[in-house]
mmCIF file of the N, C-alpha and C atoms, coordinates in Angstrom:
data_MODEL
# 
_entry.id   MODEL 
# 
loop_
_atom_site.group_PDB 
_atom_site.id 
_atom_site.type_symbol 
_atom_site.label_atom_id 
_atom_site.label_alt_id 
_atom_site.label_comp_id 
_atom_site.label_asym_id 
_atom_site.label_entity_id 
_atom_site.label_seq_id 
_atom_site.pdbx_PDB_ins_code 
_atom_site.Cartn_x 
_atom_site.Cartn_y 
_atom_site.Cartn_z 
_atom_site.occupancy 
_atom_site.B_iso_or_equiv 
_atom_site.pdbx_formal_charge 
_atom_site.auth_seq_id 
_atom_site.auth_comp_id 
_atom_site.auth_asym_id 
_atom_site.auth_atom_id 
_atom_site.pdbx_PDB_model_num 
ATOM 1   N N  . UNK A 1 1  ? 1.058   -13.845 22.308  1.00 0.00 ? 1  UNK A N  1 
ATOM 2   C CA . UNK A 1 1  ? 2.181   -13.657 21.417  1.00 0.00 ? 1  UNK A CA 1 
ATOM 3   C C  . UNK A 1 1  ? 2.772   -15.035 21.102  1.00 0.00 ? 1  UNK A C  1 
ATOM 4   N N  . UNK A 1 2  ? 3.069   -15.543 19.925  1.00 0.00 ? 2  UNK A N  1 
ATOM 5   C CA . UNK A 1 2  ? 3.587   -16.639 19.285  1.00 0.00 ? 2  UNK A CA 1 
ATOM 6   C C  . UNK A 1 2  ? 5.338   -16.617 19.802  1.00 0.00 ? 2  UNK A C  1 
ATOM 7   N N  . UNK A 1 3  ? 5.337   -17.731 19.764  1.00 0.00 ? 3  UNK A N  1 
ATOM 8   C CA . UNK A 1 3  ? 6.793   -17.743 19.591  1.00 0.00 ? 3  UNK A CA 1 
ATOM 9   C C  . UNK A 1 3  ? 7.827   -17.490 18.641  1.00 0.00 ? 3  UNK A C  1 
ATOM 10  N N  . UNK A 1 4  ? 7.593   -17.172 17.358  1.00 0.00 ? 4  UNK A N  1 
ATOM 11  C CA . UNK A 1 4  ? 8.001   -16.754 16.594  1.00 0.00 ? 4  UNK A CA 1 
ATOM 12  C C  . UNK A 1 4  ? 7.764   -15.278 16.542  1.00 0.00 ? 4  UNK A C  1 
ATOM 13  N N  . UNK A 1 5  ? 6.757   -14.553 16.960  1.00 0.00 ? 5  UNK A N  1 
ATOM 14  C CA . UNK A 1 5  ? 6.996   -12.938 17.616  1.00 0.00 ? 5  UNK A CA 1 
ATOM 15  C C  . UNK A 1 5  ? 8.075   -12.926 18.400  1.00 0.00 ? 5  UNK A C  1 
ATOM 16  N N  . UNK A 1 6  ? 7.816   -13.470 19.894  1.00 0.00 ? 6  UNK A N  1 
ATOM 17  C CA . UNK A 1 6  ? 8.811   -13.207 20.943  1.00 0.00 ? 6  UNK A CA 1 
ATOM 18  C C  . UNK A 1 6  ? 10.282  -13.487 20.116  1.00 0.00 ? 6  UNK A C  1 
ATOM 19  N N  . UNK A 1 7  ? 10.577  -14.815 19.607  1.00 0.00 ? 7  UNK A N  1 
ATOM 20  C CA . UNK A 1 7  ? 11.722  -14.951 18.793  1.00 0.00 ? 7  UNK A CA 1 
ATOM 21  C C  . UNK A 1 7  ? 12.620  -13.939 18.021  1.00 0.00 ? 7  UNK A C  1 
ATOM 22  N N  . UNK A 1 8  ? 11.695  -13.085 16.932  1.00 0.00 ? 8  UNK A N  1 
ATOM 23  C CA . UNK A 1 8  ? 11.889  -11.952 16.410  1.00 0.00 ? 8  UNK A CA 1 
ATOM 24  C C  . UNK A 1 8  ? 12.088  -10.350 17.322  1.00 0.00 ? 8  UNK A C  1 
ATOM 25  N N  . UNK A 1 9  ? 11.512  -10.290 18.490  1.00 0.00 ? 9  UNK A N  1 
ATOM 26  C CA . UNK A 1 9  ? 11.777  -9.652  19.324  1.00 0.00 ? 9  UNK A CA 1 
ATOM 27  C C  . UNK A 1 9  ? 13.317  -9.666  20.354  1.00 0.00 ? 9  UNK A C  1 
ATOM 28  N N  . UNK A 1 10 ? 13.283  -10.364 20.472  1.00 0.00 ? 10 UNK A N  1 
ATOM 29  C CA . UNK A 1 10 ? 14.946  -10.703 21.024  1.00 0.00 ? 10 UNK A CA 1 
ATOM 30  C C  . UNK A 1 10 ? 15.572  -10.865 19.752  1.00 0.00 ? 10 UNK A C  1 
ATOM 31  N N  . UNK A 1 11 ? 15.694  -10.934 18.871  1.00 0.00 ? 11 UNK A N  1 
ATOM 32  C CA . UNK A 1 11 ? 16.838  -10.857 17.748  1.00 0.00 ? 11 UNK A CA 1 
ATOM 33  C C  . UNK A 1 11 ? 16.619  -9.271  17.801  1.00 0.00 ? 11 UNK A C  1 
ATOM 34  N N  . UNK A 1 12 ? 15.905  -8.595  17.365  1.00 0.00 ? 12 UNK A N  1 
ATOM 35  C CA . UNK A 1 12 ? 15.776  -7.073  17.135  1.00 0.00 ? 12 UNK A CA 1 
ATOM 36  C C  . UNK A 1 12 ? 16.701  -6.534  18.235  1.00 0.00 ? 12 UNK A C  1 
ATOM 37  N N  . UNK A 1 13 ? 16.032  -7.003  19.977  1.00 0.00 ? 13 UNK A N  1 
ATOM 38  C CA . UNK A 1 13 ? 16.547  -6.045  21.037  1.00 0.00 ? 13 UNK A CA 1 
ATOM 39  C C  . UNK A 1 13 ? 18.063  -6.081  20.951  1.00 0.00 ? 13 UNK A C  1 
ATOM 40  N N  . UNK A 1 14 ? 18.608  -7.825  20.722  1.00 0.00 ? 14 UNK A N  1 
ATOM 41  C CA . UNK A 1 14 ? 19.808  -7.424  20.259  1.00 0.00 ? 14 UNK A CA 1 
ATOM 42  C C  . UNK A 1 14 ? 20.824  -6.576  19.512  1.00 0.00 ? 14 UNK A C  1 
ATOM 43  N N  . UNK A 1 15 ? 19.929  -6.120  18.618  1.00 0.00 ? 15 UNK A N  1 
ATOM 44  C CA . UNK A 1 15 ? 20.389  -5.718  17.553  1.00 0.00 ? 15 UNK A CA 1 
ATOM 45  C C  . UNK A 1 15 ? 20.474  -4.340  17.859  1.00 0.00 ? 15 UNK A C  1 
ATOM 46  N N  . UNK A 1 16 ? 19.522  -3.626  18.806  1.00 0.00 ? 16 UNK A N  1 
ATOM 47  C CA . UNK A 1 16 ? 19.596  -2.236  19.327  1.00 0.00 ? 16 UNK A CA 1 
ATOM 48  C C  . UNK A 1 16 ? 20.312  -1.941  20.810  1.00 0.00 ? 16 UNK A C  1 
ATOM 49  N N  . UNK A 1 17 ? 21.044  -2.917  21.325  1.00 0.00 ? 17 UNK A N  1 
ATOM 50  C CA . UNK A 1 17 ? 21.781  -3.110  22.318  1.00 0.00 ? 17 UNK A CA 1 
ATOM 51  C C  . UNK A 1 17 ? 22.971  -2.339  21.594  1.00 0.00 ? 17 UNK A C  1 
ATOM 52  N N  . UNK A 1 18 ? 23.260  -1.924  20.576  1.00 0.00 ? 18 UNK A N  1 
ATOM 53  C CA . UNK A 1 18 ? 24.729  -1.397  20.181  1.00 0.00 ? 18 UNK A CA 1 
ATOM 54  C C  . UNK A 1 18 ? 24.037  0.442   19.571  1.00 0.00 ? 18 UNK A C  1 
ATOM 55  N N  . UNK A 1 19 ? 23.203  0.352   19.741  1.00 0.00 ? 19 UNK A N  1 
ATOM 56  C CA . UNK A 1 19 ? 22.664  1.931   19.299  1.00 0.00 ? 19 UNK A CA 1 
ATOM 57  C C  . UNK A 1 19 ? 22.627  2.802   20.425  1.00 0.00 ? 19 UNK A C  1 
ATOM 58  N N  . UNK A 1 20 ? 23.319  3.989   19.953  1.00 0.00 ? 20 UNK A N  1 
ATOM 59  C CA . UNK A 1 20 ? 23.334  5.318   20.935  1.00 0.00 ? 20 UNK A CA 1 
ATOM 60  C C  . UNK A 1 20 ? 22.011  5.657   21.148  1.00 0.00 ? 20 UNK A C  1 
ATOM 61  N N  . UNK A 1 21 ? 21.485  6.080   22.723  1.00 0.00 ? 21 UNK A N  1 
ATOM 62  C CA . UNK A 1 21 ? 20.584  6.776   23.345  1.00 0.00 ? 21 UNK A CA 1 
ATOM 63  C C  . UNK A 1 21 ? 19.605  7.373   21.983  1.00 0.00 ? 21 UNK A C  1 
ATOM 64  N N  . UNK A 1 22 ? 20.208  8.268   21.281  1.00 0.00 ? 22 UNK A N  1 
ATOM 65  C CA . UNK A 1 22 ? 19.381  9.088   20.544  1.00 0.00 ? 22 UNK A CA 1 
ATOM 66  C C  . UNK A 1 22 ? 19.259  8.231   19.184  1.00 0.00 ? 22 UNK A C  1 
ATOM 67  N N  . UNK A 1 23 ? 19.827  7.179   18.633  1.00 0.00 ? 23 UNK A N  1 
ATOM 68  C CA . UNK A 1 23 ? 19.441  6.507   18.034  1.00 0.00 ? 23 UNK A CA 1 
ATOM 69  C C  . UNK A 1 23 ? 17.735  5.514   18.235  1.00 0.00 ? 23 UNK A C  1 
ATOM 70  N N  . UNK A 1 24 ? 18.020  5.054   19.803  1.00 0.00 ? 24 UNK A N  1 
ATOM 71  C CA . UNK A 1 24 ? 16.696  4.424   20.106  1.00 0.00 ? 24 UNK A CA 1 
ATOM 72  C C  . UNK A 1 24 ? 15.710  5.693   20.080  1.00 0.00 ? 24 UNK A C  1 
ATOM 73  N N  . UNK A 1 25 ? 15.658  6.536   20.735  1.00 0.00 ? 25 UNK A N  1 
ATOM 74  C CA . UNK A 1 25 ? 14.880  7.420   20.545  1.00 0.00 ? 25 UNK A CA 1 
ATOM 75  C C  . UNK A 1 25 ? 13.941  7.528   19.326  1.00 0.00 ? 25 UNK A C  1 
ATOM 76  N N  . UNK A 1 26 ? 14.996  7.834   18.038  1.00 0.00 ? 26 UNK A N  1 
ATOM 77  C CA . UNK A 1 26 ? 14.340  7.819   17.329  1.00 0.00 ? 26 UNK A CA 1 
ATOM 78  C C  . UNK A 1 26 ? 13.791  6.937   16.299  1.00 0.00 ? 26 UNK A C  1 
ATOM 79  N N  . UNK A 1 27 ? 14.637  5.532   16.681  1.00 0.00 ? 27 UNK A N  1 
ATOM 80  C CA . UNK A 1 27 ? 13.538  4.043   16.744  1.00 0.00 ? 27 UNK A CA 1 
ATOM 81  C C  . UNK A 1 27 ? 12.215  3.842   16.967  1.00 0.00 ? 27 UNK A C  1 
ATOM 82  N N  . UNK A 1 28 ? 11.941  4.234   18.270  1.00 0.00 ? 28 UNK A N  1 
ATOM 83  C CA . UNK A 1 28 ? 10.969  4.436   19.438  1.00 0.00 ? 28 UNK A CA 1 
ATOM 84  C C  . UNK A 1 28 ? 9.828   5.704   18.558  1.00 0.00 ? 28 UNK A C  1 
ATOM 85  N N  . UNK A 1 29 ? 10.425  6.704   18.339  1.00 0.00 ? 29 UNK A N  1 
ATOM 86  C CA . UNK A 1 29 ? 9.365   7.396   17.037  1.00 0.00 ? 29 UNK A CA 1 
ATOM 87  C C  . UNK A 1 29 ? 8.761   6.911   15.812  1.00 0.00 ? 29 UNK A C  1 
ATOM 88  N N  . UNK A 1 30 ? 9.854   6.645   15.226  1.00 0.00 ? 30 UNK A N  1 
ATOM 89  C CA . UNK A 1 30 ? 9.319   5.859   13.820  1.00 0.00 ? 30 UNK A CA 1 
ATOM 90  C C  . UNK A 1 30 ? 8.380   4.900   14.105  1.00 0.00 ? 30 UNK A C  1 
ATOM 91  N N  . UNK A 1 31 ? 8.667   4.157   15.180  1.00 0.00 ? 31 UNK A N  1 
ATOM 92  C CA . UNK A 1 31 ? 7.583   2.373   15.386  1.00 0.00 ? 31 UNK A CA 1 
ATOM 93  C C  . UNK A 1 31 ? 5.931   3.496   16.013  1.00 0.00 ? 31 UNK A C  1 
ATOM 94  N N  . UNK A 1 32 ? 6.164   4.364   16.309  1.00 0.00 ? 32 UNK A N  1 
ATOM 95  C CA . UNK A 1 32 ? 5.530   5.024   17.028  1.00 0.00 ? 32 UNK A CA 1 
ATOM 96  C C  . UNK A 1 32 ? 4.350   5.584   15.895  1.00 0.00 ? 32 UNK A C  1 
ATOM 97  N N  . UNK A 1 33 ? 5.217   6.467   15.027  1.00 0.00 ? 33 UNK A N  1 
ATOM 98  C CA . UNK A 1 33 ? 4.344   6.998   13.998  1.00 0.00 ? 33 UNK A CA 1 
ATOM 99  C C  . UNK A 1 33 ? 3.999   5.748   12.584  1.00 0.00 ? 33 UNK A C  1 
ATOM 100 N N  . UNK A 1 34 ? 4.811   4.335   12.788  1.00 0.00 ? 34 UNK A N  1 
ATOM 101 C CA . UNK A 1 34 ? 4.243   3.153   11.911  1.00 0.00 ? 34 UNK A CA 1 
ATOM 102 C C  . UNK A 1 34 ? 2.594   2.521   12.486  1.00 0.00 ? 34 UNK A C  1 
ATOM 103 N N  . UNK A 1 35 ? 2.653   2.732   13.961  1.00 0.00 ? 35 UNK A N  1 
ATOM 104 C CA . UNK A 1 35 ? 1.594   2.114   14.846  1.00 0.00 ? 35 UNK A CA 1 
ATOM 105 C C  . UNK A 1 35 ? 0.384   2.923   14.181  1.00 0.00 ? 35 UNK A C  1 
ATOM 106 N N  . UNK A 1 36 ? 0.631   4.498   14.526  1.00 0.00 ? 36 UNK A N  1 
ATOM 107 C CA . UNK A 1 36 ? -0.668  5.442   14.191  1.00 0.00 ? 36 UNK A CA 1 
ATOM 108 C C  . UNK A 1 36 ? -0.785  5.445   12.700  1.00 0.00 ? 36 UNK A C  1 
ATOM 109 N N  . UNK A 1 37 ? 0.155   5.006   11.443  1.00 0.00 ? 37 UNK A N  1 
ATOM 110 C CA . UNK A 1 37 ? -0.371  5.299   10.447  1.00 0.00 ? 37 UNK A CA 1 
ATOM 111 C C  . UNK A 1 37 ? -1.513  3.835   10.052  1.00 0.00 ? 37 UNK A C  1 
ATOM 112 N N  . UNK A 1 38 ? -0.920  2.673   10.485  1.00 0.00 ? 38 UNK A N  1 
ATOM 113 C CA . UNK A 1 38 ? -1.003  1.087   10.394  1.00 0.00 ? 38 UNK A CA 1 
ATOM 114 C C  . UNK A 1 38 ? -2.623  0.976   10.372  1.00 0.00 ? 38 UNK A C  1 
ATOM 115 N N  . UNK A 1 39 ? -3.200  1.833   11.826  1.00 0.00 ? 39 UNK A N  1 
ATOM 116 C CA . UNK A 1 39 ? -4.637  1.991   12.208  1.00 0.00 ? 39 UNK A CA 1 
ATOM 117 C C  . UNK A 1 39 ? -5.353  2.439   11.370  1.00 0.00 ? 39 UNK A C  1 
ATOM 118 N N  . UNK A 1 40 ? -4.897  3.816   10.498  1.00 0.00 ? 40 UNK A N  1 
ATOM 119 C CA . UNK A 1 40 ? -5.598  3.990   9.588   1.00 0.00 ? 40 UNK A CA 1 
ATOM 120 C C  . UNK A 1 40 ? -5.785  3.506   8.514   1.00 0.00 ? 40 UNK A C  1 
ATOM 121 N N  . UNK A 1 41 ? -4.381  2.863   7.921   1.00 0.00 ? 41 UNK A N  1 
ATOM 122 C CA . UNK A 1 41 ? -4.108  2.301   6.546   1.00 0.00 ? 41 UNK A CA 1 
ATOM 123 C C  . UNK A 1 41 ? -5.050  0.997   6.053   1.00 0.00 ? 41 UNK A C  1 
ATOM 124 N N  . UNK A 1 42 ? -5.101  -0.096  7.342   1.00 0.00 ? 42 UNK A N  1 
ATOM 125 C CA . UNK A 1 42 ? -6.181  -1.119  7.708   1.00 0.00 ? 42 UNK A CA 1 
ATOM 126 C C  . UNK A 1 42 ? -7.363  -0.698  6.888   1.00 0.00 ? 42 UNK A C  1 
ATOM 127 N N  . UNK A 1 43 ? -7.946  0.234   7.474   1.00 0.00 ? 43 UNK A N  1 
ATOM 128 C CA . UNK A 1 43 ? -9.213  0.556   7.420   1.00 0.00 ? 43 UNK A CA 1 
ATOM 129 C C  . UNK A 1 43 ? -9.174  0.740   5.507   1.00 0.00 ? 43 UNK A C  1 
ATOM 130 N N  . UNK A 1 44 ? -8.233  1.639   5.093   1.00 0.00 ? 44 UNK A N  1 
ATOM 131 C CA . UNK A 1 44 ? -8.531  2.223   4.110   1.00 0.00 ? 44 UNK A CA 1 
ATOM 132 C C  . UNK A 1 44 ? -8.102  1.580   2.854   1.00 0.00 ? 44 UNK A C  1 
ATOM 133 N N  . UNK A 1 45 ? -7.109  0.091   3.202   1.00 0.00 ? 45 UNK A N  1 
ATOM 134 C CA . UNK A 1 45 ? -6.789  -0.965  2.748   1.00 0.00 ? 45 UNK A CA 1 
ATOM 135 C C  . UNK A 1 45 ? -8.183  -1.817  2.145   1.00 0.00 ? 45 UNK A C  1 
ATOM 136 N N  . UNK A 1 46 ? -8.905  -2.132  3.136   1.00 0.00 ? 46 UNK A N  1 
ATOM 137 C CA . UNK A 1 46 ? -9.478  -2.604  3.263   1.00 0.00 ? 46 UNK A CA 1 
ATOM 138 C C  . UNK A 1 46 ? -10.911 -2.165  2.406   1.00 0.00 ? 46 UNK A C  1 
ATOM 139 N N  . UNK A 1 47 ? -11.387 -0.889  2.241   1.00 0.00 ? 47 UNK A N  1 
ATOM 140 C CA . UNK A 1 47 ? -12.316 -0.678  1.393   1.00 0.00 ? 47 UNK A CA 1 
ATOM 141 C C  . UNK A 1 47 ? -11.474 0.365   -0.161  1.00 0.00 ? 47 UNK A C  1 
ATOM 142 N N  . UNK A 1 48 ? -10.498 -0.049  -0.384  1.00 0.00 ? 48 UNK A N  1 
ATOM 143 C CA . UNK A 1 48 ? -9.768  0.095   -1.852  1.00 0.00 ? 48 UNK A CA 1 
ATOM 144 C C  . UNK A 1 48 ? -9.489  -1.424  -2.129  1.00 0.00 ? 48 UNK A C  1 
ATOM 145 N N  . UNK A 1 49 ? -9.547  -2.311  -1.603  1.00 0.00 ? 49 UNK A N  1 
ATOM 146 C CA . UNK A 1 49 ? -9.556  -3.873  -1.714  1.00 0.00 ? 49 UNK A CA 1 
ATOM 147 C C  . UNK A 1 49 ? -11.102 -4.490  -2.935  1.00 0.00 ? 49 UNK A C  1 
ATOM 148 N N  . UNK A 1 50 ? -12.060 -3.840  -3.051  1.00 0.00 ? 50 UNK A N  1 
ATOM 149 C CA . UNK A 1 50 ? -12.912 -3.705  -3.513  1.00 0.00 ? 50 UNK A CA 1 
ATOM 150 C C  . UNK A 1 50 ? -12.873 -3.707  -5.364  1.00 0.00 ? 50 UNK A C  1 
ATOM 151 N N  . UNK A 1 51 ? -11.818 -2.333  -5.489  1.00 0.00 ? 51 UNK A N  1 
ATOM 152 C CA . UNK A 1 51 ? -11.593 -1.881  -7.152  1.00 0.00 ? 51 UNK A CA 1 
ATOM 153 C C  . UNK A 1 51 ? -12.597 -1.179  -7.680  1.00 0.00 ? 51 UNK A C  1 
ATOM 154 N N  . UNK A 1 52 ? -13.458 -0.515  -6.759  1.00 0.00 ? 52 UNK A N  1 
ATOM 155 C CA . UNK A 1 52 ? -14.622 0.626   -7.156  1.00 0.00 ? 52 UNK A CA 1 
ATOM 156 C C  . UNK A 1 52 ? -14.054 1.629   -8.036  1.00 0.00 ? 52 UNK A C  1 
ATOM 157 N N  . UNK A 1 53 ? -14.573 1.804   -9.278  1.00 0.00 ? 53 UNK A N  1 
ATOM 158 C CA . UNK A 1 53 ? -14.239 3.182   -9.604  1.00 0.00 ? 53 UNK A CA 1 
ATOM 159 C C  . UNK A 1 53 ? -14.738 4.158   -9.242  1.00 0.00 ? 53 UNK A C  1 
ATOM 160 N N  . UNK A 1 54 ? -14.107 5.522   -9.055  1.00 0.00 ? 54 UNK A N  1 
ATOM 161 C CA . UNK A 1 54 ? -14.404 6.397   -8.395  1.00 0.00 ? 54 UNK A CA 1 
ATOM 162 C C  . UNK A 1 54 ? -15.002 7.517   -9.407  1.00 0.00 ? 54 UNK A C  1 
ATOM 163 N N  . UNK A 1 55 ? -16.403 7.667   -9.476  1.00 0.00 ? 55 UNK A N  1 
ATOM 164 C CA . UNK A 1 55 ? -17.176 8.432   -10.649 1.00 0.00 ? 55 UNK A CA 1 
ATOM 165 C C  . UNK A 1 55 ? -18.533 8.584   -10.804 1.00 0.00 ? 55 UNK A C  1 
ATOM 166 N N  . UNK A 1 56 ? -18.990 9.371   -10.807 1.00 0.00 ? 56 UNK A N  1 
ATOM 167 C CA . UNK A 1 56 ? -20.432 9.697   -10.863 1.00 0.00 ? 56 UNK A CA 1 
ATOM 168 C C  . UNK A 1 56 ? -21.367 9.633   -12.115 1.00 0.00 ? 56 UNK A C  1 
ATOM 169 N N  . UNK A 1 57 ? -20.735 9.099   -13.043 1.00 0.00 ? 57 UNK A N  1 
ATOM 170 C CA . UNK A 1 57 ? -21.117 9.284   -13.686 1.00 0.00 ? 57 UNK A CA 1 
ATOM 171 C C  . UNK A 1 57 ? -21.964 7.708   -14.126 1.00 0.00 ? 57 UNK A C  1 
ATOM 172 N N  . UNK A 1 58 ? -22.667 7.609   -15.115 1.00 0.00 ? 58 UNK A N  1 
ATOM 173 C CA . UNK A 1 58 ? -23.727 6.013   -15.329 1.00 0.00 ? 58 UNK A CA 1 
ATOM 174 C C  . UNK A 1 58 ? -22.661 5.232   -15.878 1.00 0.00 ? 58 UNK A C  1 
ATOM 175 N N  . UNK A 1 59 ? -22.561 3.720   -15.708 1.00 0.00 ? 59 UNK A N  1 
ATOM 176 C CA . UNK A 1 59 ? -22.128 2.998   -16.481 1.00 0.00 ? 59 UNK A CA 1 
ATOM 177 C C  . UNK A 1 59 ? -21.479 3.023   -17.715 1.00 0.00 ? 59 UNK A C  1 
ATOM 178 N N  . UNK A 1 60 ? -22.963 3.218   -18.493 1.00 0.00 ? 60 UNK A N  1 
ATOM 179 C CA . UNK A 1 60 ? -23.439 3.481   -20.205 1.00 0.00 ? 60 UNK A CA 1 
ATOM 180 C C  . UNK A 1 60 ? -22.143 4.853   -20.483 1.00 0.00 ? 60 UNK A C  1 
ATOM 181 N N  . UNK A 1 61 ? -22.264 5.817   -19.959 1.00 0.00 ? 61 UNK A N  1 
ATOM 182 C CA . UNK A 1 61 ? -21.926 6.799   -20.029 1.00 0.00 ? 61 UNK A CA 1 
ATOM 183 C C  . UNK A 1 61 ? -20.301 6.292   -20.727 1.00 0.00 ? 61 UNK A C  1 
ATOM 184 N N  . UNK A 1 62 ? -19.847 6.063   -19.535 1.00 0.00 ? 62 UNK A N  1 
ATOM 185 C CA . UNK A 1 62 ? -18.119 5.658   -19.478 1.00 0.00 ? 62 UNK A CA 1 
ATOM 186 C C  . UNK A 1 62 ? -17.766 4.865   -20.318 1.00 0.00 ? 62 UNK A C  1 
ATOM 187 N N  . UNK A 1 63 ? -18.452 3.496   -20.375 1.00 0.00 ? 63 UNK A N  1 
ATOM 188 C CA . UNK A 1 63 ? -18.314 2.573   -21.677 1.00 0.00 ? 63 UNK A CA 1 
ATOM 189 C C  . UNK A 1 63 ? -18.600 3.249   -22.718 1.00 0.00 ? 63 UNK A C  1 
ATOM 190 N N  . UNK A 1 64 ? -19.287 4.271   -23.358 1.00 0.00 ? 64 UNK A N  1 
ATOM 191 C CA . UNK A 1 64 ? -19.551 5.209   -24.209 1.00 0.00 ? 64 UNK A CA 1 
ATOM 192 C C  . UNK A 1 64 ? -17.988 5.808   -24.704 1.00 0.00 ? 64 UNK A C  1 
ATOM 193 N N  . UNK A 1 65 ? -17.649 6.428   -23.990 1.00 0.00 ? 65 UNK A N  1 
ATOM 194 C CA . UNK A 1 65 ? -16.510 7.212   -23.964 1.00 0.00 ? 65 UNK A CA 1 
ATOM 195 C C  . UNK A 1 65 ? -15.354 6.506   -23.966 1.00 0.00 ? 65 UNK A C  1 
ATOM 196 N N  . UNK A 1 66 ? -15.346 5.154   -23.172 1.00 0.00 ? 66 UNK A N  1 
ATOM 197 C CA . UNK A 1 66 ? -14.091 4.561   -23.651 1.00 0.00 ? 66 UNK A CA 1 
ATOM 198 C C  . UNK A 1 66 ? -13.906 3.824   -24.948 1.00 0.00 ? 66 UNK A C  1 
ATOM 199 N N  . UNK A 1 67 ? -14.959 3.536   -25.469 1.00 0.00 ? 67 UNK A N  1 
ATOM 200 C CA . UNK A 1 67 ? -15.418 3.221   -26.941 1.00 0.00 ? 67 UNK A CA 1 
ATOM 201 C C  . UNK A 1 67 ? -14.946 4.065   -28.030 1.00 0.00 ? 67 UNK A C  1 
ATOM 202 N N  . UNK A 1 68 ? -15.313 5.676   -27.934 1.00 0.00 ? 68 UNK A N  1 
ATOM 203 C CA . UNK A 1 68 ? -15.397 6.640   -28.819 1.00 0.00 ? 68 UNK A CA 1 
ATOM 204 C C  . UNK A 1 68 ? -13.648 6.814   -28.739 1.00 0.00 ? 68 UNK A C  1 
ATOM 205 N N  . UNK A 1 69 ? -13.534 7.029   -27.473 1.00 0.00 ? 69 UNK A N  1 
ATOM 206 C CA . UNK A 1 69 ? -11.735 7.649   -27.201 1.00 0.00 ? 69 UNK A CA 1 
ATOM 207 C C  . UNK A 1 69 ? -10.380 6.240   -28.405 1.00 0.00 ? 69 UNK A C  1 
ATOM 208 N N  . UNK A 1 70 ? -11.327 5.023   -28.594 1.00 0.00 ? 70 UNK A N  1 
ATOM 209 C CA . UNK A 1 70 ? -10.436 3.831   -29.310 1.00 0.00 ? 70 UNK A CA 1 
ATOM 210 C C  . UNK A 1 70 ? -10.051 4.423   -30.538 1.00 0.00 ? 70 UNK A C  1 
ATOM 211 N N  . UNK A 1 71 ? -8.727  4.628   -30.811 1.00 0.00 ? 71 UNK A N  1 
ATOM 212 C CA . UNK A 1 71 ? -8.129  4.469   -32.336 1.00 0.00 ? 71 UNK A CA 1 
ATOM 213 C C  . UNK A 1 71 ? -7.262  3.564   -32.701 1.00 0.00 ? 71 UNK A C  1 
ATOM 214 N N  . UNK A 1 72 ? -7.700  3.137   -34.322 1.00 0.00 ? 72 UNK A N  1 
ATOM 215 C CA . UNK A 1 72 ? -7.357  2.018   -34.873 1.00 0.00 ? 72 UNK A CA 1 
ATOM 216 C C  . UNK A 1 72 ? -6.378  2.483   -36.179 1.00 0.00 ? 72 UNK A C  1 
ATOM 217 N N  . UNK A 1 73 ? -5.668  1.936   -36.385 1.00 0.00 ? 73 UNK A N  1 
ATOM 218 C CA . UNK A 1 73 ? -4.662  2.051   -37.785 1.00 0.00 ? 73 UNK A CA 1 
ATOM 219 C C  . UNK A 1 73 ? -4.765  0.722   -38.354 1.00 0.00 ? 73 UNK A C  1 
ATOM 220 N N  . UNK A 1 74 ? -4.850  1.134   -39.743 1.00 0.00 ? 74 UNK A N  1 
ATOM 221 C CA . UNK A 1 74 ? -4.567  0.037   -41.147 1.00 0.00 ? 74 UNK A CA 1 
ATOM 222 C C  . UNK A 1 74 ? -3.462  0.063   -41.290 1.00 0.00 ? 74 UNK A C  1 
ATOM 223 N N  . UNK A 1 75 ? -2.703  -0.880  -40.735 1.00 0.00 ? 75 UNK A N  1 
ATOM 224 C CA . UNK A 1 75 ? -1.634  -0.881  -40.836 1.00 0.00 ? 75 UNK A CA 1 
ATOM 225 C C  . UNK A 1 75 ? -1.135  -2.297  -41.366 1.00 0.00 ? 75 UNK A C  1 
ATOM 226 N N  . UNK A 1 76 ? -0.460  -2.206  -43.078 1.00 0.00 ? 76 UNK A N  1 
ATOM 227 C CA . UNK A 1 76 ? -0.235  -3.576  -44.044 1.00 0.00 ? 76 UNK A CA 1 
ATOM 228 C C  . UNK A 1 76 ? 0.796   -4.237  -43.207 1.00 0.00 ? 76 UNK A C  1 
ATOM 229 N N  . UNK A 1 77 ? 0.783   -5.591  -43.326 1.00 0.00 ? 77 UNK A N  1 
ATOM 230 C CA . UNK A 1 77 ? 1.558   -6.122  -42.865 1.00 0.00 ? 77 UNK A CA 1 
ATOM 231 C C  . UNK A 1 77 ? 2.323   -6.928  -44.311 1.00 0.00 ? 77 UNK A C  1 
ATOM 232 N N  . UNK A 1 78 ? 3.361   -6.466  -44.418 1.00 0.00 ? 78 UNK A N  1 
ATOM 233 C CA . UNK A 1 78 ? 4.346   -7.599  -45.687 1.00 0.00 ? 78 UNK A CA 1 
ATOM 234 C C  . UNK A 1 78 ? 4.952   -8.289  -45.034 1.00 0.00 ? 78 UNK A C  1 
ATOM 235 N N  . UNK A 1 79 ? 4.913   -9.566  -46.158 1.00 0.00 ? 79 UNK A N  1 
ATOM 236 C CA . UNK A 1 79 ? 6.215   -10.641 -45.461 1.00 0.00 ? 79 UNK A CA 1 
ATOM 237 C C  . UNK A 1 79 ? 7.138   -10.641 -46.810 1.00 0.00 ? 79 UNK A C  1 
# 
């Protein structure tokens, strides 16, 4: 642990030195259910880090369709 962890750790404990029993409690949950989501999020961070689109379909296909879906207006411009 760095010293700038431990550092940040004693400013915090301070800071929960004035919280009622059932306040830490449910401190102690939240960090609890941040830990178990953190493990998964990593993982799933980590392969959406990528920018895959998600589709079965060919290449050709999609560029096809985003082509056809384009509309254009003639629209005069006066000065």
């Amino acid at each position: 642990m760095s010293y700038t962890d431990k550092n940040i750790i004693e400013n915090y404990s301070m800071l929960f030195e004035g919280l009622n029993s059932l306040t830490k409690i449910e401190l102690i949950e939240s960090l609890t259910k941040s830990l178990k989501r953190e493990r998964t999020s990593k993982k799933d961070n980590f392969f959406e880090s990528f920018g895959a689109f998600g589709s079965e379909k060919p290449a050709e296909e999609i560029v096809k369709e985003i082509k056809s879906s384009r509309k254009f207006r003639n629209k005069e411009i006066k000065f």
